[in-house]
C-alpha positions as a Markdown table, in Angstrom:
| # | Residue | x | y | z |
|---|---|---|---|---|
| 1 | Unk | -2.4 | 19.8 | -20.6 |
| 2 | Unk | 0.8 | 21.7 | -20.3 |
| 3 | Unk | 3.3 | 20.1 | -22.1 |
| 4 | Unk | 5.7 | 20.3 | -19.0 |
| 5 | Unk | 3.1 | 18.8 | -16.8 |
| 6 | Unk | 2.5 | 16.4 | -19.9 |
| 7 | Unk | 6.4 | 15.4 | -19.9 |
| 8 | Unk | 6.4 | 15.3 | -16.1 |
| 9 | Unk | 3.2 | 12.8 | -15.6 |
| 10 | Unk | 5.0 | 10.2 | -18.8 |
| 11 | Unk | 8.0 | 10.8 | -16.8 |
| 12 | Unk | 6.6 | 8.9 | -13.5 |
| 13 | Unk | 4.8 | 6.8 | -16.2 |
| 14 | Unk | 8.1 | 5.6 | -17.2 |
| 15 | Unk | 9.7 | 5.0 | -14.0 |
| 16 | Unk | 6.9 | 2.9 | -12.9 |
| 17 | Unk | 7.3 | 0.8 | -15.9 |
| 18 | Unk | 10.9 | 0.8 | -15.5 |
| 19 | Unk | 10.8 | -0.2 | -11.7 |
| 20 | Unk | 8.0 | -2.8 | -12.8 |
| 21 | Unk | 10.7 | -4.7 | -14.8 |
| 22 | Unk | 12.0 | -6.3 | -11.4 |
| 23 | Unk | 8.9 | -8.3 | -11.3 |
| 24 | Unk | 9.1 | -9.7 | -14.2 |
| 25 | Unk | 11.9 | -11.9 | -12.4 |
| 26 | Unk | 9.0 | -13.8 | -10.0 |
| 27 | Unk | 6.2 | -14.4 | -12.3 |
| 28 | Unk | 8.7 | -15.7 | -15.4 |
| 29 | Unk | 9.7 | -19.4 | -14.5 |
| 30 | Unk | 13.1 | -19.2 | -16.5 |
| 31 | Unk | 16.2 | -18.2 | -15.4 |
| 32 | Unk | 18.0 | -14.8 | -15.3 |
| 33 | Unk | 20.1 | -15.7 | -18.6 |
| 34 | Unk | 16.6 | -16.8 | -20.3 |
| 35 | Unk | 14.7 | -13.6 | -19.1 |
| 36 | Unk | 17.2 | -11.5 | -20.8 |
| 37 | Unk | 17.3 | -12.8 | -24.3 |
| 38 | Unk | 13.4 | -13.3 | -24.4 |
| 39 | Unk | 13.4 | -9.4 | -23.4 |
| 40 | Unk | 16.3 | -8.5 | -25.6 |
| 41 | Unk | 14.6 | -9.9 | -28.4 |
| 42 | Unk | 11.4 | -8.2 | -28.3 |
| 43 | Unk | 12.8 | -4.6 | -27.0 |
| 44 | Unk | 15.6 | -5.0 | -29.9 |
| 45 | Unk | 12.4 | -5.0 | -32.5 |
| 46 | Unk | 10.4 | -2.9 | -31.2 |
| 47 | Unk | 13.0 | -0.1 | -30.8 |
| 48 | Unk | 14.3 | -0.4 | -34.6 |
| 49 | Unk | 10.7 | -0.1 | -35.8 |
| 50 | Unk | 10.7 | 2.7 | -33.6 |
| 51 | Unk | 13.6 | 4.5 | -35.6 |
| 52 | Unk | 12.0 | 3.0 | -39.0 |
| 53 | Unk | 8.4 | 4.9 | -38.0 |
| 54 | Unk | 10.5 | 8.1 | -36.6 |
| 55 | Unk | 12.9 | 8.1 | -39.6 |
| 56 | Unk | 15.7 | 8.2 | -38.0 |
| 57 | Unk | 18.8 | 6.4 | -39.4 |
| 58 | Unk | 20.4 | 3.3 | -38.0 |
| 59 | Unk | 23.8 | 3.6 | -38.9 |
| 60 | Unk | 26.6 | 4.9 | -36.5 |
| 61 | Unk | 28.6 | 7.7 | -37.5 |
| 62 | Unk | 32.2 | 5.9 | -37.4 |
| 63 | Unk | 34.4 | 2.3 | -37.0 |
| 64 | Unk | 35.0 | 3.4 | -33.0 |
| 65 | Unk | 31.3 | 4.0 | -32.4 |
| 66 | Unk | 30.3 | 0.4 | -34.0 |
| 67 | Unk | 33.3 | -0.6 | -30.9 |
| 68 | Unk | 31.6 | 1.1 | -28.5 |
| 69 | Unk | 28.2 | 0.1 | -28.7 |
| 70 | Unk | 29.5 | -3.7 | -28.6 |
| 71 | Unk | 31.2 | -2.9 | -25.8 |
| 72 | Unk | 28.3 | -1.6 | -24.1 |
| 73 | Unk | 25.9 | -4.0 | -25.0 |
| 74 | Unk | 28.4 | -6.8 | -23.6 |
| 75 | Unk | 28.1 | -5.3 | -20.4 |
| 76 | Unk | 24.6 | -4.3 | -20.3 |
| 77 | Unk | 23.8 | -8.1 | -20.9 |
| 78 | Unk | 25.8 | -8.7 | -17.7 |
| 79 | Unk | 24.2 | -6.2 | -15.7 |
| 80 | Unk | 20.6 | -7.6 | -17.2 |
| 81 | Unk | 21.3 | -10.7 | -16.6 |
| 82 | Unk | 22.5 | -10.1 | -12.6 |
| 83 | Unk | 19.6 | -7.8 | -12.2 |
| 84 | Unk | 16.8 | -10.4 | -12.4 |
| 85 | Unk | 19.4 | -13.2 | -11.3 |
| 86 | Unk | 19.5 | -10.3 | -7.9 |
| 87 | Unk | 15.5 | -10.9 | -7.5 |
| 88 | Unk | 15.8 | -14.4 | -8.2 |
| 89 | Unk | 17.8 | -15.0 | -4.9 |
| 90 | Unk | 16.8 | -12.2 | -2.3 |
| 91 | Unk | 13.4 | -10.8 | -3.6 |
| 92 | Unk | 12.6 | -7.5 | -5.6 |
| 93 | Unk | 12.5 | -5.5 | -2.5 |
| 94 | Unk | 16.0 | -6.3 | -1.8 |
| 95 | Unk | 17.3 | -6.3 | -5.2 |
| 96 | Unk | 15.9 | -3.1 | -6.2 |
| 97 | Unk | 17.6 | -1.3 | -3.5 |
| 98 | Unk | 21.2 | -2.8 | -3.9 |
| 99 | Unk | 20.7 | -2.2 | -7.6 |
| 100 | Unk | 20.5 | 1.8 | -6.4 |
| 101 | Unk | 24.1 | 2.0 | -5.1 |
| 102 | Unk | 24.4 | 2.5 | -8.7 |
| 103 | Unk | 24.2 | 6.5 | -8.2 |
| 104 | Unk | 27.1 | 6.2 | -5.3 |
| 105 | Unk | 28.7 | 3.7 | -7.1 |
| 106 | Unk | 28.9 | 5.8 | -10.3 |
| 107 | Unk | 30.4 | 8.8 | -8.1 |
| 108 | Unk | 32.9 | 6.9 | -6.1 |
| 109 | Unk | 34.5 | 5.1 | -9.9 |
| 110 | Unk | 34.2 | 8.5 | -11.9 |
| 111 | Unk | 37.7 | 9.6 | -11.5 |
| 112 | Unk | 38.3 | 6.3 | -13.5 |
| 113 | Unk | 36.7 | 8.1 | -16.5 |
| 114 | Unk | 37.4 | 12.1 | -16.1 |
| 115 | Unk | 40.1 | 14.2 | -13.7 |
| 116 | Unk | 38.1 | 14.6 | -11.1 |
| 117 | Unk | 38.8 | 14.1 | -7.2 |
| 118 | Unk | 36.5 | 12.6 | -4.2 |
| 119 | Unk | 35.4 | 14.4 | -2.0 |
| 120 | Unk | 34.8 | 14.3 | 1.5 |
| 121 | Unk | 30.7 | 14.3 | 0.5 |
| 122 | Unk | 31.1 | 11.5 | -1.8 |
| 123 | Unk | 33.3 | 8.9 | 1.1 |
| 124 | Unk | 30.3 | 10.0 | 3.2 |
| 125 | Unk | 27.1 | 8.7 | 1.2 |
| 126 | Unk | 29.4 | 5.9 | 0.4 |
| 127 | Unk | 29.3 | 4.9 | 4.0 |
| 128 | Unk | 25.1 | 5.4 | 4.3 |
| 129 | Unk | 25.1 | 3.3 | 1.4 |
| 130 | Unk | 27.4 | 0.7 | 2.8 |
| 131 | Unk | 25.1 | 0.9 | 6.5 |
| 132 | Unk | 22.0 | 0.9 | 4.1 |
| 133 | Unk | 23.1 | -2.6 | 2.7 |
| 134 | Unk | 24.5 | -4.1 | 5.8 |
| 135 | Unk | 20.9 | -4.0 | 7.5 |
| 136 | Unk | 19.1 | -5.9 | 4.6 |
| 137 | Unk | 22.4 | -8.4 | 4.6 |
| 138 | Unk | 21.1 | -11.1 | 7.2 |
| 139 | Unk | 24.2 | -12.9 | 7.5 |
| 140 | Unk | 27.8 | -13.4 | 6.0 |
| 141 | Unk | 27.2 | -16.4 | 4.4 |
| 142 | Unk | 26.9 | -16.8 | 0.5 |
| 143 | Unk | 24.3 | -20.1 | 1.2 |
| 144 | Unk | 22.0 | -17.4 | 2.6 |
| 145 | Unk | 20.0 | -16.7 | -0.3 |
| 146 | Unk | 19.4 | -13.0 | 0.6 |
| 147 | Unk | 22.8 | -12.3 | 1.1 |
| 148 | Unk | 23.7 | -13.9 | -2.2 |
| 149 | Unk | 21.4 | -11.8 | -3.8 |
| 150 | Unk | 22.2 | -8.8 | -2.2 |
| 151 | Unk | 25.8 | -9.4 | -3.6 |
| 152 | Unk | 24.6 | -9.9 | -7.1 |
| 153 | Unk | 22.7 | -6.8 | -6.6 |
| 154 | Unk | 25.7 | -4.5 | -5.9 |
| 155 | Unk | 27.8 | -6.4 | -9.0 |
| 156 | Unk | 24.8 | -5.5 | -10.9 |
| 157 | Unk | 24.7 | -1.9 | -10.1 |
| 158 | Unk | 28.4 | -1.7 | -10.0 |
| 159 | Unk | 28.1 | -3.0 | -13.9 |
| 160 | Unk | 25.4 | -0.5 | -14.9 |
| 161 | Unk | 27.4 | 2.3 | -13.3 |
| 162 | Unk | 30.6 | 1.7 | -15.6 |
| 163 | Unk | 28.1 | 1.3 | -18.3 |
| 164 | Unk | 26.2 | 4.7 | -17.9 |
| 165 | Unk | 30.0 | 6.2 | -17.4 |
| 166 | Unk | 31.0 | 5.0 | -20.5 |
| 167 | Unk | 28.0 | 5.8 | -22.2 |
| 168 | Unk | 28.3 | 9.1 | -21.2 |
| 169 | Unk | 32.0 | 9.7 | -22.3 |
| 170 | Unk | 31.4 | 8.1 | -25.7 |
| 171 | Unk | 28.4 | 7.3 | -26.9 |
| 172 | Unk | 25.8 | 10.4 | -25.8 |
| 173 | Unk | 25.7 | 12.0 | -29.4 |
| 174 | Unk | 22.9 | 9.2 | -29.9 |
| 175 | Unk | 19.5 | 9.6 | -28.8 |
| 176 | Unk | 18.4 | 7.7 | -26.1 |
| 177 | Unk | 16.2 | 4.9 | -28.5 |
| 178 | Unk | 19.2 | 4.7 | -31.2 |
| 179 | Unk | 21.6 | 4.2 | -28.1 |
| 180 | Unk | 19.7 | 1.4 | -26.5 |
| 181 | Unk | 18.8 | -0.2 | -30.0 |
| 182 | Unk | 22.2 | -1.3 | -30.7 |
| 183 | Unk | 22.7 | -2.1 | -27.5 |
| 184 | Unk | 20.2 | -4.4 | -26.5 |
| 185 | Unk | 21.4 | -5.8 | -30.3 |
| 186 | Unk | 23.8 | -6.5 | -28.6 |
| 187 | Unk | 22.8 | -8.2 | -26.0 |
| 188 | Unk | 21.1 | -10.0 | -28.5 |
| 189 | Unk | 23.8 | -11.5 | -30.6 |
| 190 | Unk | 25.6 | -12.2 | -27.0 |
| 191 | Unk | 23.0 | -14.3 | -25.3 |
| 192 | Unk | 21.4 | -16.5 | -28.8 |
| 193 | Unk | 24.6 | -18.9 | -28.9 |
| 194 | Unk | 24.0 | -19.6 | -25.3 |
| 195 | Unk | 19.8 | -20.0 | -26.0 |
| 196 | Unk | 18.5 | -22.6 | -23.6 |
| 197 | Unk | 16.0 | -25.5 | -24.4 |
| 198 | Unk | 13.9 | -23.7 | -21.8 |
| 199 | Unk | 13.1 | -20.8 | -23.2 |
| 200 | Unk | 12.2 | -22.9 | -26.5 |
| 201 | Unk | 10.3 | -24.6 | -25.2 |
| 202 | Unk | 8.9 | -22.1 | -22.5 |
| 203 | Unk | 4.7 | -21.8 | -22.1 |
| 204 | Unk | 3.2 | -19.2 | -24.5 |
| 205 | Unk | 2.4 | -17.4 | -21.2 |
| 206 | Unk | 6.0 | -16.9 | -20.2 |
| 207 | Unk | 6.5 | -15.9 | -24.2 |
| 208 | Unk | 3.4 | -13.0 | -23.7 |
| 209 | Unk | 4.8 | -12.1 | -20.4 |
| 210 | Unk | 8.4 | -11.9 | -22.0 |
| 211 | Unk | 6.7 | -9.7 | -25.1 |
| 212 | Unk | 5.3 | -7.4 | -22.2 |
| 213 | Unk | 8.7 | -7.0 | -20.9 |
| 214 | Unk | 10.4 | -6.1 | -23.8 |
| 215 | Unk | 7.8 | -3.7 | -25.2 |
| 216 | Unk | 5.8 | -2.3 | -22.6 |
| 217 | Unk | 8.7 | -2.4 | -20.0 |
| 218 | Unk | 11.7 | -1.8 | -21.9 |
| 219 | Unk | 11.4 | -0.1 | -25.4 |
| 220 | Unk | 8.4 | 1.8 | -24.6 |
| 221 | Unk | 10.2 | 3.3 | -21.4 |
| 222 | Unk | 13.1 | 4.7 | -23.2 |
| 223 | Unk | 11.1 | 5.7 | -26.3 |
| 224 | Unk | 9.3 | 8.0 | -23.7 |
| 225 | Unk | 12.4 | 9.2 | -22.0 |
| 226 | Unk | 13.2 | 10.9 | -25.0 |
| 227 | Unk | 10.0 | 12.4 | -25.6 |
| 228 | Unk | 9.5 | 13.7 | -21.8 |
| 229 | Unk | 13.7 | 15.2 | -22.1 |
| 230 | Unk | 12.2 | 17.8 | -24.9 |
| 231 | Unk | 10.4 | 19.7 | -21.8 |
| 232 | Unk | 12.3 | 18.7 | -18.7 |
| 233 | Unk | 15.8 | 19.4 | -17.5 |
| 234 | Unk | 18.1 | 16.1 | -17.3 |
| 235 | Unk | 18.3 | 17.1 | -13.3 |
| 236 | Unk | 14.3 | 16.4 | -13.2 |
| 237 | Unk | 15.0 | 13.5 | -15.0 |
| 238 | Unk | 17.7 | 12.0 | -12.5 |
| 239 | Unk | 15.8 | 13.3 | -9.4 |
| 240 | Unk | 12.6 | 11.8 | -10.5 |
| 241 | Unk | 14.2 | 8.4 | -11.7 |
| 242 | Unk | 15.8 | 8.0 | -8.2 |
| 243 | Unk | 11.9 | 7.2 | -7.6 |
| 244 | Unk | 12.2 | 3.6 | -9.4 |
| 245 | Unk | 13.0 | 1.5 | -5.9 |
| 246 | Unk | 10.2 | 3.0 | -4.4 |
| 247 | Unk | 8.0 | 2.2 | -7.0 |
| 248 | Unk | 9.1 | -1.3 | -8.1 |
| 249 | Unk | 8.9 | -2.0 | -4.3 |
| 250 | Unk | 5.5 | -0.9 | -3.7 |
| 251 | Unk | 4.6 | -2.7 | -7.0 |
| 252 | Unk | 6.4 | -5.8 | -5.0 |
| 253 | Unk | 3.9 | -5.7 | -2.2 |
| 254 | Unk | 0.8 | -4.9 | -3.7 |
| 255 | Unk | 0.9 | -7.1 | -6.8 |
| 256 | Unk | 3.8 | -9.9 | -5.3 |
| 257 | Unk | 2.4 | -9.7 | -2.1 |
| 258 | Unk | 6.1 | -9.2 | -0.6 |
| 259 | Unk | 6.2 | -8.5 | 3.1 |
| 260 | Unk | 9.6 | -6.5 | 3.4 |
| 261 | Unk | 11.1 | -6.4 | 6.7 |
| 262 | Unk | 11.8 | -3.1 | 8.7 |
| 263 | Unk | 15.2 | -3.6 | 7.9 |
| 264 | Unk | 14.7 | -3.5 | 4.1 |
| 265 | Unk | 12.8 | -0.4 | 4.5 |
| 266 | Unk | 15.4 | 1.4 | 6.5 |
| 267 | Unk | 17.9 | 0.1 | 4.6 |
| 268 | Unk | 16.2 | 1.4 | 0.9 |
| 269 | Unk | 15.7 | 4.9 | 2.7 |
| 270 | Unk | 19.6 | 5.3 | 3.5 |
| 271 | Unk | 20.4 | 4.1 | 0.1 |
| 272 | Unk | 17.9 | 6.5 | -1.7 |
| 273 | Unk | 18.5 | 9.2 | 0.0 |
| 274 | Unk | 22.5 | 9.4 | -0.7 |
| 275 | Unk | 21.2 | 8.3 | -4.4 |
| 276 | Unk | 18.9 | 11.6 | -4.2 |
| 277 | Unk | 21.8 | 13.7 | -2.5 |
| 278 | Unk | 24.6 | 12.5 | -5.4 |
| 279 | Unk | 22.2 | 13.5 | -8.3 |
| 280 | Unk | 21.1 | 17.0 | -6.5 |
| 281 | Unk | 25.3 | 17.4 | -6.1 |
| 282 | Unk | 26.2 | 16.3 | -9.5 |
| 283 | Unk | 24.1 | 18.6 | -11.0 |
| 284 | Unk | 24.8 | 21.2 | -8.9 |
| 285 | Unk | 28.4 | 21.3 | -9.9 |
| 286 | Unk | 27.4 | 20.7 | -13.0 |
| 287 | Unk | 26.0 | 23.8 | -13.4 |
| 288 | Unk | 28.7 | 26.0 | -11.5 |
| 289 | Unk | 31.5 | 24.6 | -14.1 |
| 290 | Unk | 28.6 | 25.6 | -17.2 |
């Protein structure tokens, strides 16, 4: 096979997997906090044998990149933990698609990061994303499970957005395993004061279906980004990963048997789609300053 149609089918390969993560937070029977350390501890493993097998060195280059990557890891155990804690509360349906304001999200708090200005683009598909969410919002009232979740969600992608920012700014020089190595040490070494008597004692099936998670769903995923980057532009990348909603929800129904209401649907189309139109603009622009 061509090794651009190679990278391109591992590429949908690894969103799948990436999207199938959110399901992960049904069929475990421990809690958000418990679901991240059990995957942290098995992705964090696999991905430094990974850099053992692939010879590439652990170490960081500096003192401020050591500062970094603890910074980033305390956040990406925050945005972990609210992921599944999102599903937990509204459903995977619903959590995947507040978890995708991310891309809007990321555009709306970039001037934080760079001198750059909104524009009148960006307030736009901030407003579809707001609509988007308000239809899958039932009511106004944090007892209402969904809506709780839904919040969660949005925190969650609003932590993962000031994550991939920072990433970005200062800690892109390392590939994509090495990155997420440390961090999910990270996470690691943040979440094991706080281990639970529950996930101790937790079934050997929730331990094999944790193992999957952190292998198959986690360090395999990003192990293969790299790979599938060494043919593909990082546009096809960010276009093609703006797929994971619609994948983890169709995974949803057909293995969770999750009935999503029309408003859900409706909903995760307006958010996609100003997802999709930030990434083909970023890009875009991207190029024109290059």
């Amino acid at each position: 096979m061509d090794p651009v149609k190679r990278s391109l089918a591992t590429l949908h390969i690894t969103v799948i997997l990436l999207g199938g993560t959110a399901l992960f937070s049904q069929i475990i029977s421990l809690s958000a906090q418990d679901i991240t350390l059990g995957r942290s501890l098995f992705a964090c493993a696999a991905l430094f044998i990974f850099l053992k097998l692939t010879k590439t060195s652990f170490t960081l280059h500096n003192k401020k990149d050591y500062i970094v990557a603890i910074g980033l890891g305390a956040i990406m155990a925050l945005h972990w933990i609210t992921y599944f804690a999102a599903m937990q509360y509204a459903s995977v349906s619903v959590g995947m698609i507040a978890l995708f304001t991310f891309p809007v999200i990321t555009v709306l708090i970039e001037p934080l990061f760079e001198r750059s200005a909104l524009q009148w683009q960006d307030i736009f598909s901030a407003l579809v994303v707001f609509a988007g969410i308000a239809l899958i919002v039932p009511e106004g009232s944090l007892e209402n499970d969904v809506t709780l979740g839904v919040i969660i969600g949005v925190g969650s992608a609003i932590l993962y957005a000031v994550r991939n920012l920072a990433h970005r700014h200062y800690f892109s020089q390392y590939s994509g395993a090495k990155a997420m190595a440390w961090q999910i040490l990270v996470v690691c070494l943040c979440l094991l004061p706080m281990t639970s008597s529950t996930l101790l004692n937790a079934s050997s099936q929730n331990w094999l279906l944790l193992l999957a998670l952190g292998t198959v769903f986690t360090a395999l995923p990003h192990a293969l980004i790299a790979a599938s980057l060494a043919h593909l532009k990082a546009k096809t990348f960010a276009l093609i990963a703006c797929m994971q909603p619609f994948y983890g929800v169709l995974l949803a129904i057909f293995l969770l048997g999750e009935n999503p209401t029309w408003q859900t649907f409706v909903g995760g189309l307006l958010v996609t789609s100003a997802s999709v139109y930030e990434t083909i603009k970023t890009h875009k622009q991207q190029k024109a300053t290059n």
